[in-house]
Structure formats: structure tokens, C-alpha cells
C-alpha positions in Angstrom: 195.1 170.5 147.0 198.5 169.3 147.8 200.1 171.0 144.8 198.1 174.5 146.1 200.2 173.8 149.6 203.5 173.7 147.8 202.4 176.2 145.8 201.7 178.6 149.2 204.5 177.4 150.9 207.3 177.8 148.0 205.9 181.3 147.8 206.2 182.1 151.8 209.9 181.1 151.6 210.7 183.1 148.5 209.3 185.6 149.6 210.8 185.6 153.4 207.6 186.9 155.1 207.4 188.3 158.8 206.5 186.7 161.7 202.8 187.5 161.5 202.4 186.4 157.6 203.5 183.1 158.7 201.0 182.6 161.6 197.9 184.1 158.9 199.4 181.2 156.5 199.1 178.9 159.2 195.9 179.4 159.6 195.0 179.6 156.0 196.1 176.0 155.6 194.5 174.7 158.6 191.2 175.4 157.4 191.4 174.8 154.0 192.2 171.3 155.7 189.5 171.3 157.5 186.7 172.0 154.8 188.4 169.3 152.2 187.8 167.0 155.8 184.3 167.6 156.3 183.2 167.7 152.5 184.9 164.0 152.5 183.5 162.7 155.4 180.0 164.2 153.8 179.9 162.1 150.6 181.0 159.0 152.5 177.9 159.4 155.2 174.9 160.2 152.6 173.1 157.2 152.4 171.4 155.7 149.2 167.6 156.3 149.6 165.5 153.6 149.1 162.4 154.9 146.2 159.1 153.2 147.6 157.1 151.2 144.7 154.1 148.9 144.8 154.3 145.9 143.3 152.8 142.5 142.2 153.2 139.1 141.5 153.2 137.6 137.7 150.1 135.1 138.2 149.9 131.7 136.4 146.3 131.4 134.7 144.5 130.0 132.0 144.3 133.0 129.4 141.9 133.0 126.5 143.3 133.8 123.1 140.8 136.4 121.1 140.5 138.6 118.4 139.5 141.8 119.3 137.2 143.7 116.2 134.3 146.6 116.6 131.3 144.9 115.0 127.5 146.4 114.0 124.7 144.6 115.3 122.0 143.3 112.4 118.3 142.0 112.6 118.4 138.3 112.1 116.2 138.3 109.3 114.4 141.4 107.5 111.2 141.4 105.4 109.2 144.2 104.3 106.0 143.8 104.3 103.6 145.2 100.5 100.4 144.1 99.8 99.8 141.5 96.5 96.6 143.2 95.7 95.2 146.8 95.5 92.4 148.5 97.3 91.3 150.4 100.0 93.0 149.6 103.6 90.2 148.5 106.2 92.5 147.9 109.5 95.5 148.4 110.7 96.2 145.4 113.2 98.8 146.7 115.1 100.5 149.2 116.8 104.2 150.9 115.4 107.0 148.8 117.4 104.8 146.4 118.6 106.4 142.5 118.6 104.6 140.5 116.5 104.6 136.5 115.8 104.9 134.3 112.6 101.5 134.5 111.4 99.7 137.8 113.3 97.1 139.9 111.6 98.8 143.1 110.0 96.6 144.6 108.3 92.6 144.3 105.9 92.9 145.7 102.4 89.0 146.1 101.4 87.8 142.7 100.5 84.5 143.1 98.8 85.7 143.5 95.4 87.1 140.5 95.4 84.4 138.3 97.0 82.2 139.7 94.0 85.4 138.5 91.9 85.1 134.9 93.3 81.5 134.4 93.3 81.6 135.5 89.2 84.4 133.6 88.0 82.3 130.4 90.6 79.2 131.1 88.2 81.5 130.7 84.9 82.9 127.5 85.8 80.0 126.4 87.1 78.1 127.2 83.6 81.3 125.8 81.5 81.0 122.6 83.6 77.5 121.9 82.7 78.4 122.6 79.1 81.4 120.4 78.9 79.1 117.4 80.4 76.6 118.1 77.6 79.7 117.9 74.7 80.9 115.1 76.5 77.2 113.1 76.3 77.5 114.0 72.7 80.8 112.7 72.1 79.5 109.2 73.4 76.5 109.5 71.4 78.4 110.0 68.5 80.8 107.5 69.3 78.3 104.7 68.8 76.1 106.5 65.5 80.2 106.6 63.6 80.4 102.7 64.6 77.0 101.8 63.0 77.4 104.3 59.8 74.6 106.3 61.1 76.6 109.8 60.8 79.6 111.0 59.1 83.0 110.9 60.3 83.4 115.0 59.9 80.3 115.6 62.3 81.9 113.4 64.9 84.9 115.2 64.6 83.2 118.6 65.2 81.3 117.0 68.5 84.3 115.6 70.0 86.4 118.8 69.1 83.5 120.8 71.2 83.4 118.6 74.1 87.2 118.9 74.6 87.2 122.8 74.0 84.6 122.8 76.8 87.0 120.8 79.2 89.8 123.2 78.6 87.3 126.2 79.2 86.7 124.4 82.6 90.3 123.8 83.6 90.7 127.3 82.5 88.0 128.6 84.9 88.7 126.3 88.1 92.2 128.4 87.7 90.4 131.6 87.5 88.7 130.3 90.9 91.9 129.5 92.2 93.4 132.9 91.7 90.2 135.1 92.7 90.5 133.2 95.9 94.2 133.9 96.8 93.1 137.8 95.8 90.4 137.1 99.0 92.8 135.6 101.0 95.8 138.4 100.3 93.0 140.8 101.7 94.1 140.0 105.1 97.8 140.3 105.5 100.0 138.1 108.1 103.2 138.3 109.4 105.6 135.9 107.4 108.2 135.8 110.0 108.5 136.7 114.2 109.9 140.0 115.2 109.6 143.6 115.7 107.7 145.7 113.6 108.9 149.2 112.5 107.8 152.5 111.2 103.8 152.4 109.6 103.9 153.5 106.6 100.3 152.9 105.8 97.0 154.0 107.5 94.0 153.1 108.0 91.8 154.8 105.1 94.6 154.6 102.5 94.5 153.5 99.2 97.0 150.9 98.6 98.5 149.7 95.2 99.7 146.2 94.7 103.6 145.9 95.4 104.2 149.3 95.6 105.5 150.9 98.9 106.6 148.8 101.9 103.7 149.3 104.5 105.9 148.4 107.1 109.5 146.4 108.1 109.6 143.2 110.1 113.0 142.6 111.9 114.2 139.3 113.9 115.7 140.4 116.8 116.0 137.1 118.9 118.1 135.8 117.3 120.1 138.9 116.4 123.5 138.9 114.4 126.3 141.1 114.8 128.9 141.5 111.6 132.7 142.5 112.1 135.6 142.1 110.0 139.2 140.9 111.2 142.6 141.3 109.2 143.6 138.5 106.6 146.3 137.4 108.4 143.9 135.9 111.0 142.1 134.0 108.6 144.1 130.7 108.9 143.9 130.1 112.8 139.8 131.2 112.2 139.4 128.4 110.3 141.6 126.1 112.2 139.9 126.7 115.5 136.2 126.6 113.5 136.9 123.4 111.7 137.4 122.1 115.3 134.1 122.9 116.8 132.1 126.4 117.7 134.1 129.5 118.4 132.5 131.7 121.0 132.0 135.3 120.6 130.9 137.9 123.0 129.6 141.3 122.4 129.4 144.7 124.5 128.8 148.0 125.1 131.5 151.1 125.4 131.9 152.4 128.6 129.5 149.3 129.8 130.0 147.5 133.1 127.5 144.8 132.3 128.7 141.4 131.4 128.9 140.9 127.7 126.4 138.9 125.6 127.6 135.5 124.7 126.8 134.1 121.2 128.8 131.8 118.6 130.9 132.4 114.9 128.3 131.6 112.2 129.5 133.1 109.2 132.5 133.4 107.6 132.8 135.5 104.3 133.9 133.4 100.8 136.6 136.3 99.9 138.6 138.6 101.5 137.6 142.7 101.1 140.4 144.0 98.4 140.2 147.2 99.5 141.0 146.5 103.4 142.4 143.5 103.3 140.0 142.2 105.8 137.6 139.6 105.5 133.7 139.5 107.3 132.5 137.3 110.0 129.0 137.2 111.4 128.0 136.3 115.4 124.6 135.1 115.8 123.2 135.7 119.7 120.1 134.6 121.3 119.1 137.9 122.7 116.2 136.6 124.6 117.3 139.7 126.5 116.5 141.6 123.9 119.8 144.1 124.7 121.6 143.5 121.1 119.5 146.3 118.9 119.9 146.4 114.9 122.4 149.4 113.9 124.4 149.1 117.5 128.1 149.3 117.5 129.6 146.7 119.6 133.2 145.8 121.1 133.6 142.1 119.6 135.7 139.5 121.2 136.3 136.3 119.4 137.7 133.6 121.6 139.8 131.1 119.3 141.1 128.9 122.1 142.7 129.2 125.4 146.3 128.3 126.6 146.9 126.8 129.9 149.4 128.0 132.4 150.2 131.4 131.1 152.1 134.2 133.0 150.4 137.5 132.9 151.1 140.6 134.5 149.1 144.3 135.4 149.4 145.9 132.0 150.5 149.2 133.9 153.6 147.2 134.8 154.4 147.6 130.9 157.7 150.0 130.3 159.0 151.4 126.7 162.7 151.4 126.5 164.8 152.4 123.5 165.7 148.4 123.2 161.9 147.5 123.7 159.3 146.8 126.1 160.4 145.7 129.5 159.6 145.6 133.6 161.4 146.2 137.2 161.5 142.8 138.4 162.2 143.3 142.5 165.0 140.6 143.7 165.1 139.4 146.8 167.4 142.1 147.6 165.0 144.4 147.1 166.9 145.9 144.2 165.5 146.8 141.2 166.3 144.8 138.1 165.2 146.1 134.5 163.8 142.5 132.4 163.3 143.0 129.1 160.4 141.0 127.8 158.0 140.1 125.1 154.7 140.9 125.9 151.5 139.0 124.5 147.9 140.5 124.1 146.1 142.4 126.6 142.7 141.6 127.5 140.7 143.3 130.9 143.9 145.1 132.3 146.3 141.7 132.0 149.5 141.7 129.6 150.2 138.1 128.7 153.8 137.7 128.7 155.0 135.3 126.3 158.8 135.3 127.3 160.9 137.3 129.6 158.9 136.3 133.2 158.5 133.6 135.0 154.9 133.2 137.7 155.6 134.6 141.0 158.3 137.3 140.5 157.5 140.4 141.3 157.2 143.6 139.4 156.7 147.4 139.9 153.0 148.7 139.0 153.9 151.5 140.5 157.0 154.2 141.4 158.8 153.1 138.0 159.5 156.9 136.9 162.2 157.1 140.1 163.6 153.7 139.4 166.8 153.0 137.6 168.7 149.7 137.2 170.2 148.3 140.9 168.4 150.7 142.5 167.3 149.8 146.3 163.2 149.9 146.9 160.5 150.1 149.8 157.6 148.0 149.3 154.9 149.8 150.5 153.2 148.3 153.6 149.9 146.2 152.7 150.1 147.0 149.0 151.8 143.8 147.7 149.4 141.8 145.3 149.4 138.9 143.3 150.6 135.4 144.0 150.5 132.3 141.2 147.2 131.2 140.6 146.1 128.4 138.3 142.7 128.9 137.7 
């Protein structure tokens, strides 16, 4: 600006203007003063406005450390149920779904033929018995004639030979009996285990062939088991944390505001999957609620221990830079400061922060896109949150 004024009046001089030119000139200058005065004054009375944010305060807490895994929920046990024996099905003792106990009355598979079946193989033993004690009496006879000389050697022989063909032809019939009355008693068929029953397969009127179809599934559903299957690399601190007593698992729902369904870690898998790199681990819960179901999908959370006096934060409070995550930490100022930090695992909307943060400092959950470094804030009125909690 100053150089344009030498510039004007060098060229006013020179130029040896008239009494008027100088007066326009004059005037020229004076307000070209004037604007480089105001635009001055301007800059130096714009304030720096403050960018309103809410924030919280890092809390202090006790902070479980889990595994998180998606898991599929599996009956307990499993048996399907085929008849031993073949014939004509009499009854169908319950209904399709229906819970049943260890036990319980399935079904009646025709049991006539095989009450004829006992009662003949009954008379056979009973007519081989009665023989066998007849070659037995002989045999004792005998006994005593070969002592005294009364009878050859050769027709003892034959005698005693009979008697003891006769006692095999009993023990041979008794396990004829034996068999002819399990047939009889596989007539009625019984639950082996508690549970749920499934799709019939069978009805009433059919005619039924000895272990052939499965007439119908049995699944345990209290207790239920869920499977799921975690990287290798979390193997180690499994089996640390099992060896030291039960690790606690809890299932749920997508979506589901319902408190999840507590069980234990029962099972853990003797090799790791090649192909995934992952190895499986089985829950078992009690389900006396019956809300687990076999085939479910289920969010799985495996708690391996929990640490004490951890900071955690809002997960929203989480920022991306080029350098790594950080957070606006508010000073007492009320200045913005950017804190890098590493962050933890997340669990229910909370960001554990495992350096970086100390409890009670406040950060920005909100208003971080207008926030830069040193920048001045507003807290907003009655929106503060937080405070250091130990639980």
C-alpha cells in the first residue's frame, strides 16, 4: 500500500497536475486509507467461536474380558428311535412334539406273534428238561451196573453221552426263552432318554420292519449345547483360564433385548480345524427355559476373566486419524486436545482403553466433526455424563 502511495504521488509531481487533480488525488488516498483501516480493525474484532460438544467422563470399572464367536445351538443328546422287531404297529403313544420322559410309552408293534413264540419255545424246554432228567437217571444207573461188571463200558458211554446232549439241548432252549421274551418285551417301545419328540414317521396301521426307518427323533433340550469355534491364537489363554476353574458363557439372540442365557465351557476340540485355523468349543446350558432351540444361531460370549480397575470410554468417542485411533480430551480450559490412544475390546457400547486415558477426563461423544486441535468448546447444558465409577 505504501509503495502504491509513492507510486501516485511520484506520478502527480511528474506529471505537474492542476489544482483540481490534486484535490481528486487527495481524496483518492484518503479513502483507500480508510478501507485498509476498517478491514484491519475487522480481523482483529472477529472473535473465535466456541463449537458446542457433549461430552463424558472415562469411567473406572471392572470390565470382563470375552471372546466374542457366533455359535449354533445343538440338542443335548439325539437318539432315533427303530423298532428291534417286525410287525404290525398297534398304537402310537404319543403325539408329534410332544415332551416325553426317560421311559414313556412310544409306541405297540403287534405282540401276538410273539407270545405264540414264547409259549412254543416254553413247551420245548419244558419237554428237553424232562428228557435230560430221564438221561441223567440213566447215567447214575449206569454208573453203579459199570462198577459191578454188570454192563459194558461202551453202553455206559452211550448213556452218559445222551444225558449230556440233553443238558446242552436245555441250555440251548432256556436261551431260546430268553430271546422270545425280549421279542415280547421290544413290542412295546419306551423312550431311552428325556426330551422332545420330532416328526412321526410311523402310523398307526403300519407295517414295520426291524431296524429299518427311524419312527421318530428324540432330542434333549434341557440341557441344550451350543457349538462355536474361536481362532487358534486364543487357544492358550482358553486353556489357561479353564484349567483354573469354569469359564462362563452366555448366549443370545440378534436384535434381542432379553438378557442372555447363561451356561458354562464344556468342551474343548482335541485339534485345531486346518482349513480355518480355528478350533471348536461347546457351551452346555440348562435351558429349563426352554428358549435355546436345536439349529438356532446364537451371538456367543465367552468370559475368560475380568480385570479390575479398567478405563472405558463411549465407543462413539472413538476417532480414525491417519496416525491411529484417538479422542478430544476437553482440558480445563475448555480447549480441545487430540489424545491418541490404544483402544481395547468393545463390549455393550464401552471401548476399553488400554493406554492413552486416564478415569475421569473428559471426552467428546459428540460435535467431533467441527473440532480441530486447540480449538475452544461449549459443553452443552445438562448433557455432561460419566464420572469414575468402581463397580
Amino acid at each position: 500500500m505504501r509503495s502504491f502511495r509513492k507510486t501516485l504521488v511520484s506520478t502527480v509531481l511528474l506529471s505537474r497536475p492542476s489544482p483540481l487533480s490534486l484535490i481528486a488525488l487527495a481524496a483518492l488516498a484518503a479513502g483507500l486509507l480508510t478501507v485498509t483501516g476498517c478491514s484491519s480493525e475487522k480481523k482483529k474484532a472477529t472473535p473465535q467461536l466456541a463449537v458446542p460438544v457433549i461430552v463424558t467422563a472415562a469411567m473406572e470399572k471392572n470390565v470382563p474380558v470375552t471372546l466374542k464367536a457366533i455359535g449354533s445351538v445343538e440338542a443335548y443328546n439325539t437318539v432315533s428311535i427303530r423298532a428291534r422287531i417286525g410287525g404290525a404297529l398297534t398304537r402310537v403313544a404319543f403325539k408329534e412334539g410332544q415332551d416325553v420322559k426317560q421311559g414313556d410309552l412310544l409306541f405297540v408293534i403287534d405282540p401276538r406273534p410273539y407270545q405264540n413264540a414264547l409259549q412254543a419255545v416254553l413247551a420245548a424246554l419244558a419237554r428237553d428238561r424232562a428228557q435230560a432228567a430221564n438221561a441223567e437217571a440213566d447215567a447214575r444207573r449206569y454208573a453203579e451196573l459199570i462198577q459191578k461188571g454188570y454192563v459194558a463200558r461202551q453202553q455206559y458211554d452211550q448213556v452218559a453221552t445222551t444225558a449230556e446232549a440233553l443238558k446242552a439241548t436245555v441250555q440251548s432252549d432256556e436261551a431260546a426263552v430268553e430271546i422270545a421274551r425280549l421279542n415280547l418285551q421290544y413290542c412295546n417301545i419306551l423312550a431311552p432318554i428325556s426330551g422332545r419328540t420330532g416328526n412321526l414317521m410311523v402310523h398307526q396301521g403300519d407295517q414295520i420292519k426291524a431296524d429299518d426307518i427311524a419312527m421318530v427323533v428324540i432330542n434333549q433340550i434341557t440341557p441344550i449345547n451350543a457349538s462355536f469355534s474361536i481362532p487358534e491364537q486364543s487357544l492358550p489363554e482358553i486353556r489357561k483360564y479353564a484349567s483354573a476353574g469354569s469359564l462362563t458363557v452366555e448366549a443370545s439372540f440378534p436384535n434381542d433385548t432379553g438378557k442372555p442365557t447363561k451356561g458354562e465351557l464344556t468342551f474343548i476340540n482335541n485339534t485345531v480345524d486346518l482349513s480355518t485355523r480355528t478350533i471348536l468349543l461347546k457351551a452346555t446350558f440348562p435351558n429349563t427355559d426352554k428358549r435355546l432351540w436345536p439349529g438356532q444361531f446364537v451371538n456367543v460370549n465367552l468370559t475368560l476373566t475380568t480385570r479390575s480397575h479398567a478405563v472405558v470410554i463411549p465407543t462413539q468417542a472413538l476417532q480414525a486419524g491417519q496416525q491411529g485411533p484417538f479422542v478430544f480430551v476437553i482440558k480445563p480450559d475448555l480447549t480441545a486436545e487430540s489424545r491418541p490412544i490404544t483402544p481395547g475390546q468393545e463390549s455393550n457400547g464401552e471401548t476399553l482403553i488400554e493406554k492413552g486415558l486416564q478415569a475421569g477426563e473428559k471426552v467428546v461423544t459428540d460435535g467431533q466433526l467441527r473440532l480441530v486441535p486447540g480449538a475452544r468448546v461449549e459443553i452443552r447444558p445438562g448433557l455432561e455424563l460419566g464420572g469414575v465409577v468402581t463397580p
